[in-house]
Residue, then its C-alpha position, 0 to 999 in steps of 0.5 A: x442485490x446485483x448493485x450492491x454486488x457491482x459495487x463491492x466486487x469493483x471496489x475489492x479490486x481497486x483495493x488490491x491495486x497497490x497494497x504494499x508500502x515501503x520497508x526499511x531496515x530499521x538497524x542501519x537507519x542512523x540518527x542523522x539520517x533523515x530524509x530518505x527516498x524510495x522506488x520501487x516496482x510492484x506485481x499487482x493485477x500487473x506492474x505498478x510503480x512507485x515513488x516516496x519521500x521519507x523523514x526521520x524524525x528525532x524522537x525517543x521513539x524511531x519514527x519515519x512519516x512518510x508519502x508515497x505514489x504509486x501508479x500502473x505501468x501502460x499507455x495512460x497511466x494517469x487514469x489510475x493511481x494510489x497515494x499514501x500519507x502517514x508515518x512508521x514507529x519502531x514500538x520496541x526491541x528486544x535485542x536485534x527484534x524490531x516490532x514495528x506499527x505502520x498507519x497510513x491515510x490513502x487517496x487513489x483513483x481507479x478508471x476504465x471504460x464503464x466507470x471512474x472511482x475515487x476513493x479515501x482509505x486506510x492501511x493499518x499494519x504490523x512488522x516483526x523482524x530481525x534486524x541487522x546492519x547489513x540485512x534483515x528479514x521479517x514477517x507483516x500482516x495489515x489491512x487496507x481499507x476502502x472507507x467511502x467511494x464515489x462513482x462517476x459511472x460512463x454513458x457506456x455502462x448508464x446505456x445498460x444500466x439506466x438506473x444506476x446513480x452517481x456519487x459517494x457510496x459508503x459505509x466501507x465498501x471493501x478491503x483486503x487482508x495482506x500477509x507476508x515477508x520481507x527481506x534486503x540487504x543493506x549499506x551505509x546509504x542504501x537499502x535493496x528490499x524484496x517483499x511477497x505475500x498474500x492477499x484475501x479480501x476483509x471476509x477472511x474467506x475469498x481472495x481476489x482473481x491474483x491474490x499474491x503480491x511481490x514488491x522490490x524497492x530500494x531506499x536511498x538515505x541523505x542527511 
């Protein structure tokens, strides 16, 4: 039971290392556009920053594939980070409403003195909004999941715990619930976002130790 305890507990706050991703104002995105880079600086457990490149492609549908990297502020930043792949489709409108669904496929690494995590994952995500050339404002609400992770557990921790095991422990060892809204302003080549919310952990009832996130970033569109 502590085992099991050790495992979830430490892979909950791996989860919420990096839960955000990135935001576009979907009605100044013209056609031609269609390779946009994102930077942006998070609050989680800390500062974290990150870096995406976009394409937009030519569809009937508006859709952004995306990848994305995102790592934590401080001495030895290569210890941890998260990267993301997928990709953003606009569903439908209805008049300057945008209804937007996000999947993306995650690998990170956690690391600290008693053991190295890496995991695979997935973030899956709705946005509503209100979108308008020069500005928009919307609500998201998604999930991040841990689906299999492997631990490489430190001489430190195995002096402790001698019986601990290394390798891959699955099924789904953690997740979070996030919540919240989103807004920027926009011009012709640029966007400036701001997002915030709330983070509770996938029994809907316990949150993690900081369970808010806030996100600012800023796209930049090219041809």
């Amino acid at each position: 039971m502590k085992k099991t305890k050790y495992i979830f507990s430490i892979v909950v706050l791996f989860v919420a290392f990096a839960s955000n991703a990135q935001t576009f104002n979907w009605s100044s995105l013209k056609k031609d556009q269609k390779h946009i880079l994102n930077l942006n600086v998070n609050s989680e457990y800390g500062i974290t920053y990150g870096v995406g490149y976009n394409y937009h492609l030519r569809s009937k549908l508006p859709i952004i594939l995306n990848s994305e990297y995102s790592f934590p502020s401080g001495k030895n930043i290569t210890d941890d980070f998260k990267t993301k792949i997928g990709g953003q489709v606009d569903l439908f409108q209805v008049g300057d409403f945008h209804f937007i669904a996000k999947l993306q496929g995650i690998f990170r690494k956690y690391e600290n003195d008693y053991a190295r995590l890496l995991n695979f994952g997935s973030d899956l995500s709705g946005t509503v909004g209100y979108y308008k050339k020069g500005w928009f404002v919307a609500g998201e609400i998604g999930f991040d999941k841990a689906i299999v992770t492997h631990f490489k557990h430190s001489d430190l921790y195995k002096s402790n715990y001698p019986g601990v095991n290394d390798g891959w422990y699955e099924p789904s060892t953690g997740g979070n619930l996030y919540y919240g809204v989103q807004g920027g302003l926009s011009a012709r080549k640029v966007d400036v976002y701001l997002k915030a919310g709330k983070l509770t952990e996938q029994d809907f009832k316990t949150s993690p130790m900081l369970p808010f996130y806030a996100q600012v970033g800023v796209n930049i569109k090219f041809r």
